[in-house]
C-alpha positions as CSV (number, residue, x, y, z in Angstrom):
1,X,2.9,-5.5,-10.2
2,X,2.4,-8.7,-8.1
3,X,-0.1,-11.2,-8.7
4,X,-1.9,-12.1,-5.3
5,X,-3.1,-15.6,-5.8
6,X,0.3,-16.8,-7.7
7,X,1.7,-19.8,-6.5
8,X,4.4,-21.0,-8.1
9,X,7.1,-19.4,-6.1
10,X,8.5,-20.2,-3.0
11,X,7.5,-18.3,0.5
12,X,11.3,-17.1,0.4
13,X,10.4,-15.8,-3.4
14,X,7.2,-14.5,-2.4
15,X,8.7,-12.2,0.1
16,X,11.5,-11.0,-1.8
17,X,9.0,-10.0,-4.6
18,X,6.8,-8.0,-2.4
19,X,9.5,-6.2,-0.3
20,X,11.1,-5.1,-3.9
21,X,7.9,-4.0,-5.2
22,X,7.4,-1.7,-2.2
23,X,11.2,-1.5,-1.1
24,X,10.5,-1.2,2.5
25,X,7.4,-2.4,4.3
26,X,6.3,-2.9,8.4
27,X,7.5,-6.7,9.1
28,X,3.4,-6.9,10.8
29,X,2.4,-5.8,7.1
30,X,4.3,-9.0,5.6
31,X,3.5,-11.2,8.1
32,X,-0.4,-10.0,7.7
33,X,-0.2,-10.3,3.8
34,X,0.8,-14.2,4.0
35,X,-1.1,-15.0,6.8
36,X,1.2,-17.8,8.3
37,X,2.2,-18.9,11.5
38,X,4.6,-16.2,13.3
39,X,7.3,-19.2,13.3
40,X,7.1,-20.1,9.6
41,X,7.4,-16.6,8.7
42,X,10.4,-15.7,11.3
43,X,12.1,-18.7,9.3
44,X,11.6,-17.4,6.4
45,X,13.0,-14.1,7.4
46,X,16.0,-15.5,9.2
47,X,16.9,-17.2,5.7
48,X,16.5,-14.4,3.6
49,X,18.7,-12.2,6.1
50,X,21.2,-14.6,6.2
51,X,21.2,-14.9,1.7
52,X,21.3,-11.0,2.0
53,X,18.5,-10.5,-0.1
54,X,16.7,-8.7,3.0
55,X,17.0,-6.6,5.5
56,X,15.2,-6.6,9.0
57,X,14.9,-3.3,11.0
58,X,13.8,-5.0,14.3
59,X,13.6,-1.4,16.2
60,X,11.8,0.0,13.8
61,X,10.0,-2.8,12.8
62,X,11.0,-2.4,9.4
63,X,11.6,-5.0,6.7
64,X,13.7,-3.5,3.9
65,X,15.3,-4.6,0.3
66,X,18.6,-3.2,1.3
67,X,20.4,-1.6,4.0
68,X,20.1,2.0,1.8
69,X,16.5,2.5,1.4
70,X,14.6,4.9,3.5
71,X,11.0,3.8,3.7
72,X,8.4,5.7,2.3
73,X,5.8,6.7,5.3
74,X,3.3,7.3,2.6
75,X,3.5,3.9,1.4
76,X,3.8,2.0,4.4
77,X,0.2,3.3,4.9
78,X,-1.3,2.9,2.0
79,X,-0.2,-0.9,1.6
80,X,-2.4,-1.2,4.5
81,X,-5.3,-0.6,1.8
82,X,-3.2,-3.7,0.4
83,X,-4.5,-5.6,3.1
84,X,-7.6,-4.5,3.6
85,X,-8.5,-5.2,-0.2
86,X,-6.5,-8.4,-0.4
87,X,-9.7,-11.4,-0.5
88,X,-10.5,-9.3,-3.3
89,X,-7.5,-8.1,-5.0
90,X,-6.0,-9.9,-8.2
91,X,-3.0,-7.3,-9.1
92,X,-1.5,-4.7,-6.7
93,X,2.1,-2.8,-6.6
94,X,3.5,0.6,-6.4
95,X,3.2,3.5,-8.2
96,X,4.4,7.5,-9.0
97,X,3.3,10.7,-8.0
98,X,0.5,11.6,-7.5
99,X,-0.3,8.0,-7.3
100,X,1.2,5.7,-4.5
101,X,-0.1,1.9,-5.5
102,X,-2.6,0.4,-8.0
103,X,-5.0,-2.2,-6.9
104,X,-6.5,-4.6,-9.6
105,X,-10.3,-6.4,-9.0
106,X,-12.1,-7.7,-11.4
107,X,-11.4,-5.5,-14.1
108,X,-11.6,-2.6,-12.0
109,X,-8.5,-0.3,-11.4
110,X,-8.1,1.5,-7.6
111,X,-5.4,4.0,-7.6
112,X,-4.6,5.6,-4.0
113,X,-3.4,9.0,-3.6
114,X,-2.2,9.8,-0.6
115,X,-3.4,14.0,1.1
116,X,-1.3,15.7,3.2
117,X,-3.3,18.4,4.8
118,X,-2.6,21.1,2.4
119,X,-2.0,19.6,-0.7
120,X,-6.1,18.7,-1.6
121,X,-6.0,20.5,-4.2
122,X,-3.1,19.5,-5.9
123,X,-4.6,15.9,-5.7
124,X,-8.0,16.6,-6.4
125,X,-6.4,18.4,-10.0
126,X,-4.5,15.3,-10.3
127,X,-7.6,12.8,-10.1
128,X,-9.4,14.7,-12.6
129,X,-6.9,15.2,-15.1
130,X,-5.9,12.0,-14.9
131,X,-9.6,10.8,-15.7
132,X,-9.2,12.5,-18.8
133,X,-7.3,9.9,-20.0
134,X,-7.5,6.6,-18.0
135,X,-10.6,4.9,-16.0
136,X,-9.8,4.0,-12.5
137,X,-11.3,4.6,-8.5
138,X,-9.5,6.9,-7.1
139,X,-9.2,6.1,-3.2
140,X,-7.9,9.1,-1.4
141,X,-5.9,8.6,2.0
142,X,-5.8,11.5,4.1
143,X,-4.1,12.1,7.3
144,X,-7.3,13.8,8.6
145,X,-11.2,13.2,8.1
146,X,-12.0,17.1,8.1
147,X,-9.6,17.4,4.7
148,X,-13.0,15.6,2.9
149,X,-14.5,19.0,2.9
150,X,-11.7,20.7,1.2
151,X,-12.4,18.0,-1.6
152,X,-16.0,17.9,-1.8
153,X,-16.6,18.2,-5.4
154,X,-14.6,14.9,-6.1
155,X,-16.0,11.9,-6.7
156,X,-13.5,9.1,-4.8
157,X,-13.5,7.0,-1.7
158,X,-11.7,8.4,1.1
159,X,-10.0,7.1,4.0
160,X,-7.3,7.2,6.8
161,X,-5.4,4.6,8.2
162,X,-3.8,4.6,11.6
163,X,-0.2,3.3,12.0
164,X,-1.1,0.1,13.0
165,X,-3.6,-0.6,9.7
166,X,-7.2,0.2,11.2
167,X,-8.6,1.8,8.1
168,X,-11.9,4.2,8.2
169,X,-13.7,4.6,5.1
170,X,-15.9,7.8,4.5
171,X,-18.2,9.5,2.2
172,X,-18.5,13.3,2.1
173,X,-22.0,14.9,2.5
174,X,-22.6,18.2,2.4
């Protein structure tokens, strides 16, 4: 779990902390989440490549914890929720299946669940057995706005995300 508004650690630290949270993320996504100038980050970068404690992907645009991991699509997108929620966002970091990442406002809980077209109703069981036991706003990311209808009944934000982090938020009416 990282704390957003921590500053105690260096930019260097910073990074590390996030990429190992996530293991892999889009090098935009890291430059977005710190909001520095392109230089000051590239630095950074270039340090941390050289120590070995990253590694940079520059065809695939990829920034990586070590040369092993395989990034997680499902992830990659859903951090962009990361980024979208960040003014507002005290806690975030990864998470299991069915979950992919918990976000932490206020005393609220957002857990994302990532849809793949076929597989609403395996997450829709998930959400609502899982509200059995613990409190939390479910945001759902699905790879296409028509798989709201197949989930009508539950009560959640929806979303999808294009690769590049535009996020579209929707609410189902029947």
């Amino acid at each position: 779990m990282i704390a957003v508004k921590e500053n105690r650690q260096s930019l260097e630290q910073k990074i590390v902390e996030l990429v190992s949270e996530y293991q892999a993320l889009k090098i935009e996504q890291v430059e977005k989440y710190f909001g520095l100038p392109s230089e000051t980050m590239a630095k950074a970068f270039r340090m941390l490549v050289k120590k070995g404690r990253v590694v940079l992907e520059q065809d695939t645009g990829v920034i990586k914890v070590s040369k092993g991991i395989k990034e997680d699509e499902k992830q990659i997108l859903s951090f962009w929720l990361v980024l979208d929620f960040l003014e507002d966002c005290d806690f975030h970091g990864a998470a299991h299946f069915p979950l992919v990442l918990e976000m932490y406002r206020s005393g609220s809980v957002y857990s994302v669940f990532y849809c793949m077209e076929g597989d609403e109703l395996v997450i829709a069981n998930s959400i609502n057995q899982l509200r059995t036991s613990i409190c939390f706003q479910p945001i759902v990311l699905l790879e296409d706005q028509a798989q709201i209808e197949k989930m009508s009944e539950l009560n959640a934000v929806f979303c999808t995300v294009k690769e590049h982090g535009e996020v579209a938020y929707f609410t189902y009416e029947s």
